[in-house]
C-alpha positions as CSV (number, residue, x, y, z in Angstrom):
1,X,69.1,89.0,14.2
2,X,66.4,87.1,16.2
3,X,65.6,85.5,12.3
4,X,69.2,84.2,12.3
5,X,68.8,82.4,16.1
6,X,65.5,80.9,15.1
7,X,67.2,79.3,12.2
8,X,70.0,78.5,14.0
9,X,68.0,76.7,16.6
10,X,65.5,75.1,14.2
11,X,68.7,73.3,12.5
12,X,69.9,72.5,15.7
13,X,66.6,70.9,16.5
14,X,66.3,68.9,13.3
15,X,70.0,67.4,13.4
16,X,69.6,66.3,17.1
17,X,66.3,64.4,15.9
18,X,67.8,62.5,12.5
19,X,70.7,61.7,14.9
20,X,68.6,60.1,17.6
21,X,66.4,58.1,14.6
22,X,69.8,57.2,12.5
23,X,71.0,55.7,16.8
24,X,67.4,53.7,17.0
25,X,67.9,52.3,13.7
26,X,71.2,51.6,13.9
27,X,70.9,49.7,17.3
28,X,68.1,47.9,16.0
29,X,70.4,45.9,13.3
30,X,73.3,45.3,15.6
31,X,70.6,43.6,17.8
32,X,68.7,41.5,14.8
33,X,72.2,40.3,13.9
34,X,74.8,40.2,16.6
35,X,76.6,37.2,15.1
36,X,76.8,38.9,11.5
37,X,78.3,41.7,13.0
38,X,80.5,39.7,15.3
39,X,81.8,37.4,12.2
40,X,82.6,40.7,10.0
41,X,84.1,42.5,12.7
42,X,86.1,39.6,13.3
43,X,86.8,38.6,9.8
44,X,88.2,42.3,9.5
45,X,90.3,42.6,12.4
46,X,92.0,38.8,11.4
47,X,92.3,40.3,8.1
48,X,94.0,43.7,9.4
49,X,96.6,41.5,11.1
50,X,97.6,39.3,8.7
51,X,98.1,42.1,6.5
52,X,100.4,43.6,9.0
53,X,102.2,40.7,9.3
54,X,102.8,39.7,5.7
55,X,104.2,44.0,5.3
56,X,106.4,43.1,8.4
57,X,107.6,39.8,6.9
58,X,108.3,41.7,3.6
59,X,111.2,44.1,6.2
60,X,114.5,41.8,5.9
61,X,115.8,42.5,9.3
62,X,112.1,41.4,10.8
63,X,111.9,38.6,8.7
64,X,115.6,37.0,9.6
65,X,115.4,37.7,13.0
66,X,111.7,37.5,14.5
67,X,113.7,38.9,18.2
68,X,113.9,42.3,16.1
69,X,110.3,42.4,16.1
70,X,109.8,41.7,19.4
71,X,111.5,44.1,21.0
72,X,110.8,46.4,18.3
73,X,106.8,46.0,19.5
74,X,107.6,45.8,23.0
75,X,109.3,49.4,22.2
76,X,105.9,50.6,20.8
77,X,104.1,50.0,23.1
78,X,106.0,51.6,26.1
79,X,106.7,54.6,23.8
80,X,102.6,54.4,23.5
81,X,102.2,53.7,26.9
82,X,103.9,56.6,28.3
83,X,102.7,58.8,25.8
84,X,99.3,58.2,26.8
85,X,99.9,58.7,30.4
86,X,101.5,61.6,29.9
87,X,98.4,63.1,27.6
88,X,95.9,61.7,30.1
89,X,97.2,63.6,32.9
90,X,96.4,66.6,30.9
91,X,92.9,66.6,31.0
């Protein structure tokens, strides 16, 4: 049994320590590039959003009447909204 727990710990050990060299390597990169990393994370997110909007414009009723899709997001996010509140309290 003691085998097993030596094991146990001795994986334990090993996967905290290629987690903290896989962090210092990651970090490094982000740093050496910051404006790569912003561009692509921008490029993505303007990318994400378009996307979305072209689906929504593809919707007849959001297409004819862009008030639909207002008040349909505002409705998402309240619905969000609250939901999240209500999970947060929760903890």
């Amino acid at each position: 049994m003691k085998d097993e727990i030596d094991i146990l710990k001795k994986i334990e050990d090993l996967t905290a320590r290629l987690n903290q060299i896989f962090s210092e390597k990651g970090k490094n990169v982000f740093e050496r590039y910051p404006l790569t990393f912003a561009l692509l994370i921008f490029f993505g997110v303007v990318m994400v959003t378009d996307g979305v909007k072209d689906l929504l414009q593809e919707i007849p009723i959001f297409k004819n009447s862009p008030v639909v899709m207002l008040v349909a997001g505002i409705l998402v996010l309240v619905v969000t909204g609250t939901l999240y509140k209500k999970l947060n309290k929760g903890e």
